[in-house]
C-alpha positions in Angstrom: -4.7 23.9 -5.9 -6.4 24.8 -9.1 -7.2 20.8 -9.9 -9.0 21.0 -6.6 -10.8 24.2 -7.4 -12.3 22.7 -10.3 -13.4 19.0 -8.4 -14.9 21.3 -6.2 -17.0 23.1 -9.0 -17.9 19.7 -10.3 -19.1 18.7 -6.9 -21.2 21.3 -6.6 -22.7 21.8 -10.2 -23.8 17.8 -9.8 -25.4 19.0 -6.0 -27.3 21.8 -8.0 -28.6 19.7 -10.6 -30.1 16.6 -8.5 -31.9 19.9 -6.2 -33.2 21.6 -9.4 -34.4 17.8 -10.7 -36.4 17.7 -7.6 -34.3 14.3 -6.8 -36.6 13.4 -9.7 -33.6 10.6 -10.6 -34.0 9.0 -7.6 -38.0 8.9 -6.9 -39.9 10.7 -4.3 -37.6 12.2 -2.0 -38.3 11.7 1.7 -40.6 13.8 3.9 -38.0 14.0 6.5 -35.3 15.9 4.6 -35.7 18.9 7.0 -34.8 17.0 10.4 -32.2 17.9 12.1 -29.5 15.8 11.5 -27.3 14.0 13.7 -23.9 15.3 14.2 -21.7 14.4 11.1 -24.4 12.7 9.0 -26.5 13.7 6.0 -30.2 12.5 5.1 -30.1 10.1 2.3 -33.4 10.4 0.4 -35.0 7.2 -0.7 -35.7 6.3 -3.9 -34.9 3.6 -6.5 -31.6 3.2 -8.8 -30.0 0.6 -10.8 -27.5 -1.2 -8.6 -24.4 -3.1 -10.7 -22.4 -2.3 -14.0 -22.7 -4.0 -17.8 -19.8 -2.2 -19.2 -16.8 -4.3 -20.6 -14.6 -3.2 -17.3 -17.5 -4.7 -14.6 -16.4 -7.6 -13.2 -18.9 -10.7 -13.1 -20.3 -10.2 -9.3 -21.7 -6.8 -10.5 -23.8 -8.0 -12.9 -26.8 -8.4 -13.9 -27.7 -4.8 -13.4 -31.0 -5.1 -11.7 -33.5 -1.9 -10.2 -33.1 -2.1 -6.2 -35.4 0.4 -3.9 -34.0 1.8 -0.6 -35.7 3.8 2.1 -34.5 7.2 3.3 -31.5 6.7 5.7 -29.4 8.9 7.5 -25.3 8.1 6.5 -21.9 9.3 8.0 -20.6 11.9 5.8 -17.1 10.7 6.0 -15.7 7.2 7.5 -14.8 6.7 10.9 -11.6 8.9 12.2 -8.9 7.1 14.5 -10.0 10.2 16.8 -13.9 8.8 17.0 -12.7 4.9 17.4 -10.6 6.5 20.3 -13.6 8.0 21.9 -15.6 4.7 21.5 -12.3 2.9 23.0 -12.2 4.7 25.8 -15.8 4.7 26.4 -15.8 0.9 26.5 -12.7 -0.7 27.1 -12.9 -2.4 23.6 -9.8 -4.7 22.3 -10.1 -5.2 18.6 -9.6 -8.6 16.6 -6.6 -7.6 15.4 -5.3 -7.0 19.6 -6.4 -10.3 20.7 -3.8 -13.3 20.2 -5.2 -15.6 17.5 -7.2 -18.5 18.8 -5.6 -21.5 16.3 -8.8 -23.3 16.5 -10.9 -20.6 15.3 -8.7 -20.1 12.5 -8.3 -23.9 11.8 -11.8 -24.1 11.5 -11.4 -22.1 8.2 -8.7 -23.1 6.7 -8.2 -26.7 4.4 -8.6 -29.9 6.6 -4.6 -30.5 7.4 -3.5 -27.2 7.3 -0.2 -26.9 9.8 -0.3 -24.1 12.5 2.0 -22.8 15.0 0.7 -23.3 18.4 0.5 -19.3 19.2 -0.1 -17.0 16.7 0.9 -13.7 17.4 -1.7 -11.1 17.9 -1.7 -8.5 14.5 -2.9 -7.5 11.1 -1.9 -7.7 7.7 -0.3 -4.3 6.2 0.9 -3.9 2.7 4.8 -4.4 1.6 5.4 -3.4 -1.5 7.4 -6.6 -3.5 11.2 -6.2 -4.2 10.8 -8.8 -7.0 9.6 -7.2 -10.1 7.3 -9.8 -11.5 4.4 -9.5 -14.5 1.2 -8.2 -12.5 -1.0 -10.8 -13.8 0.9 -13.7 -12.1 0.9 -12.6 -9.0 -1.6 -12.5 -6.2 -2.9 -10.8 -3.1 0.0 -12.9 -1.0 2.8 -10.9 -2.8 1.8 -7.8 -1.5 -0.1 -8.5 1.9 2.5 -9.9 4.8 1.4 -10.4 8.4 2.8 -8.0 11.3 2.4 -9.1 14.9 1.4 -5.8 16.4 -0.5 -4.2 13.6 -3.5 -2.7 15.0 -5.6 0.3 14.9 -3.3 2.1 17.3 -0.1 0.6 15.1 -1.6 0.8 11.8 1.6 -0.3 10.1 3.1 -2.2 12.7 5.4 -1.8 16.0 6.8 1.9 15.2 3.9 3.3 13.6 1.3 5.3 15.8 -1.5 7.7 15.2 0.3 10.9 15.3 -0.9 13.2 13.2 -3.6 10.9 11.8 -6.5 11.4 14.2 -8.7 12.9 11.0 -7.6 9.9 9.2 -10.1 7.2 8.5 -9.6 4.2 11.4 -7.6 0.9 9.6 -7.2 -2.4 11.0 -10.6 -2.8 12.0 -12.8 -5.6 11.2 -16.3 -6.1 10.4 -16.6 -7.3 13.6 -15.3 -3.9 15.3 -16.8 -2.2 13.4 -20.3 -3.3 14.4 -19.4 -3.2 18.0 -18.5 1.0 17.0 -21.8 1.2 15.1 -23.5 -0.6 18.4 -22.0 1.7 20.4 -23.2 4.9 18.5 -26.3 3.9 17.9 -26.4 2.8 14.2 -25.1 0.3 12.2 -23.3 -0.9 8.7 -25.0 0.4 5.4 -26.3 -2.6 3.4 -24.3 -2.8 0.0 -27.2 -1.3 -1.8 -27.4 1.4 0.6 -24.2 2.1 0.4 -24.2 1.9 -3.9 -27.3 4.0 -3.7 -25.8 6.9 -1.8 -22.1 7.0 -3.1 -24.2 7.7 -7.1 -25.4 10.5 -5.1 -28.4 10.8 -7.7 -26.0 10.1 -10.9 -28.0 6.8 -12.6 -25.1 4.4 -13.9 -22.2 6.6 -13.3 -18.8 5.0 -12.5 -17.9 7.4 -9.9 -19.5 9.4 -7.4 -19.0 12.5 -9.8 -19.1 11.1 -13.9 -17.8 8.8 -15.7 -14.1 10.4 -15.7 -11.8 9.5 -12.8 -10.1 12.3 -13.4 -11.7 15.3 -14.9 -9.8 17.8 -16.6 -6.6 16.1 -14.9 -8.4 16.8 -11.2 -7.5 14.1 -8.7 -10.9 14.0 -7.0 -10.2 10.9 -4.9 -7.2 8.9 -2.6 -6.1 6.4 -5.1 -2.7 4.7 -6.4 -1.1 6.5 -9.5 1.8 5.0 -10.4 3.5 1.5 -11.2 1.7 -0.8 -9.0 2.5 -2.5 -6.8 5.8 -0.9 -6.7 6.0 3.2 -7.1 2.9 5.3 -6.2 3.6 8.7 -8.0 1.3 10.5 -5.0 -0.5 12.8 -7.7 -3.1 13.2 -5.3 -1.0 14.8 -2.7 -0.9 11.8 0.0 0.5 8.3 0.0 -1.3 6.0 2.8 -4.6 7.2 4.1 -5.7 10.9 3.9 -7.8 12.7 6.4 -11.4 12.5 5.8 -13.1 15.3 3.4 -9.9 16.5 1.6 -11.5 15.8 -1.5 -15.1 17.4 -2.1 -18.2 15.3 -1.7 -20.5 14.0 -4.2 -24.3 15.6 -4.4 -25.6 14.0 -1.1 -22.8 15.2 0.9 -20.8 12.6 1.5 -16.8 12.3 1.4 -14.5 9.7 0.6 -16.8 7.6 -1.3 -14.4 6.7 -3.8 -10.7 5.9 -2.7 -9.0 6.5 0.7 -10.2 3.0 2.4 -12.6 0.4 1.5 -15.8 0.7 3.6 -17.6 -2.8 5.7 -21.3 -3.3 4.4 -23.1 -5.2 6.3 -24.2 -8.3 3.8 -22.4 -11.4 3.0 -20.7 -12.0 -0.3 -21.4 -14.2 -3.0 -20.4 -13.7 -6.3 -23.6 -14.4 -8.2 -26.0 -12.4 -5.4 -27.3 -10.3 -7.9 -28.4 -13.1 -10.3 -30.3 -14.6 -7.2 -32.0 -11.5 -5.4 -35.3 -11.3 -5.3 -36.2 -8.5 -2.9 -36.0 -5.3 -4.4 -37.1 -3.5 -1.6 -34.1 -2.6 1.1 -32.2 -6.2 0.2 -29.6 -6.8 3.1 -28.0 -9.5 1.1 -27.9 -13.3 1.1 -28.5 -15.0 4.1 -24.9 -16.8 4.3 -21.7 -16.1 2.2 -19.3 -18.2 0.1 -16.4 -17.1 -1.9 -15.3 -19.6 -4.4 -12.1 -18.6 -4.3 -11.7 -20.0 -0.5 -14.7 -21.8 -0.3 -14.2 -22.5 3.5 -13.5 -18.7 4.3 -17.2 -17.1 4.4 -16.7 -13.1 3.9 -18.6 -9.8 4.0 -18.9 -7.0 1.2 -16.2 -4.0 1.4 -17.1 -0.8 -1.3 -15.1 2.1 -2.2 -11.8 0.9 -2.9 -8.8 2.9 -1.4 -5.3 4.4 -1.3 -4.2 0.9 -2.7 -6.7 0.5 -6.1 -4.7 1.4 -9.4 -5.9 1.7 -12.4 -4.5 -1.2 -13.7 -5.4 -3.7 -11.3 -8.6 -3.4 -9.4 -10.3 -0.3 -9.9 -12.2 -0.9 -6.8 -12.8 2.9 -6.5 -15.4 2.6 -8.7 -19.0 2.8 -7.9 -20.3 -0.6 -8.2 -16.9 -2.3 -7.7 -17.1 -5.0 -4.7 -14.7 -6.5 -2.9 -14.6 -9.2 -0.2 -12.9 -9.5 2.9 -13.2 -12.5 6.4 -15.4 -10.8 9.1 -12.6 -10.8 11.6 -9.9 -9.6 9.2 -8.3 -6.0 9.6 -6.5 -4.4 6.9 -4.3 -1.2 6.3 -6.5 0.1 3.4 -10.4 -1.0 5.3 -12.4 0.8 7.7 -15.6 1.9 8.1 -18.9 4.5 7.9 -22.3 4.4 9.5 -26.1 4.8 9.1 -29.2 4.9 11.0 -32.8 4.7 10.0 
């Protein structure tokens, strides 16, 4: 309880101090602070930040650092709960990727001319199994870790036998990009660009790694829903939950907003490419390349996922830090990724 005290007194001294500035690191804060805000969302002022990392830990598709404007936005404060997909579910009738059966021409279509598939693949997901084999971490892959469970789905997040119970203030899993534009349609918003979304998890601190500093864990505080322990294999649950954790049970950085580091990767809405930085030119409100390519499945086009989750360690991807991007197929649904919303 007391480690929690003090990330909430760190929370709060950084909100103090980017009010006092006058959001003078961030550039003219908007005119439309005072509306009212929409239920659960917070204003995001706009202004102009430098979007990537340099330091020795970046990895190559966050650099160069480069200055990216954004206008002001309105942004969820926390992702999307299993009890808010629900509403939109029942409001709609809406089966998600991972409840449809697999069409095995769709999925031939990106895989390597002459890959073999079964006639019927299963409907599911892909949830996490931690390895039996204890093998050196840097020769293994995402395959040793990620299997594929007929059944997994938002309602059976690890598979037949698991359920919602309990979880409905847990960020919704197994979604894809896909769902989760058809939620955002629904509402009446739509997925943050990645600079958006980089702009608003610094929350006003200029070339932080985290939403609060540049320690991930001040004064021994957990302020975030990571994996401490021996990954892949032992997560020693120092921050109190293993799996998701309900939204805001760790405080928010200075705009407001929770969960911006840890607890599930978040959908953007642009296309990945490892070298987008060295191309962009707009400045202004980019929205990302125009098509994506991943070189490490050249045939698999993807779109950017931020703020790394209940699965980043330490020692392997760090994803939970601020400029950290992952990747992930449109109509893919994972245990660790869900989803948050804006709105102009």
């Amino acid at each position: 309880m007391l480690d929690r005290v003090r990330c909430v007194v760190v929370s709060v001294a950084l909100t103090w101090l980017v009010v006092a500035a006058g959001c003078g690191v961030l550039g003219s804060c908007s005119s439309e602070v005072g509306a009212a805000a929409p239920p659960g969302m917070v204003r995001i002022p706009g202004g102009s930040f430098r979007m990537g990392c340099e330091d020795a830990e970046a990895r190559p598709d966050e650099r160069p650092v480069h200055q990216v404007r954004v206008k002001a936005f309105w942004m969820d404060a926390a992702p999307v709960t299993n009890d808010q997909f629900a509403a939109f579910v029942r409001a709609t009738g809406y089966r998600t990727e991972a409840e449809r059966p697999v069409d095995p021409a769709t999925l031939r279509a990106q895989l390597p001319p002459g890959a073999k598939l079964p006639a019927v693949i299963p409907a599911g997901s892909l949830v996490f199994k931690a390895p039996v084999e204890r093998r050196d971490l840097r020769s293994m892959t995402w395959n040793d870790w990620w299997e594929w469970v007929p059944g997994a789905c938002w309602r059976h997040p690890e598979g037949p036998g698991s359920d919602l119970t309990g979880r409905g203030a847990h960020p919704v899993v197994q979604v894809s990009w896909n769902d989760a534009v058809a939620y955002a349609r629904w509402a009446g918003k739509r997925l943050p660009t990645e600079a958006e979304w980089e702009f608003a998890a610094r929350g006003g601190l200029s070339g932080k790694r985290y939403p609060w500093g540049d320690v991930a864990r001040p004064s021994e505080v957990c302020c975030h829903n990571i994996w401490h322990g021996d990954f892949p294999y032992r997560d020693d649950n120092l921050d109190g939950f293993r799996g998701t954790s309900p939204v805001r049970s760790f405080p928010p950085n200075a705009f407001g907003l929770y969960d911006m580091a840890g607890n599930v990767w978040e959908w953007c809405h642009d296309w990945y490419r490892p070298d987008t930085y060295a191309r962009r030119a707009p400045v202004q409100d980019p929205r990302g390349p125009a098509q994506g390519f991943d070189p490490d499945e050249p045939d698999l086009p993807k779109r950017v996922t931020r703020g790394g989750s209940y699965l980043c360690s330490a020692v392997f991807c760090a994803g939970y830090r601020t400029s950290a991007r992952m990747k992930s197929s449109p109509d893919t649904g994972l245990c660790h990724t869900g989803f948050r919303c804006v709105r102009d």
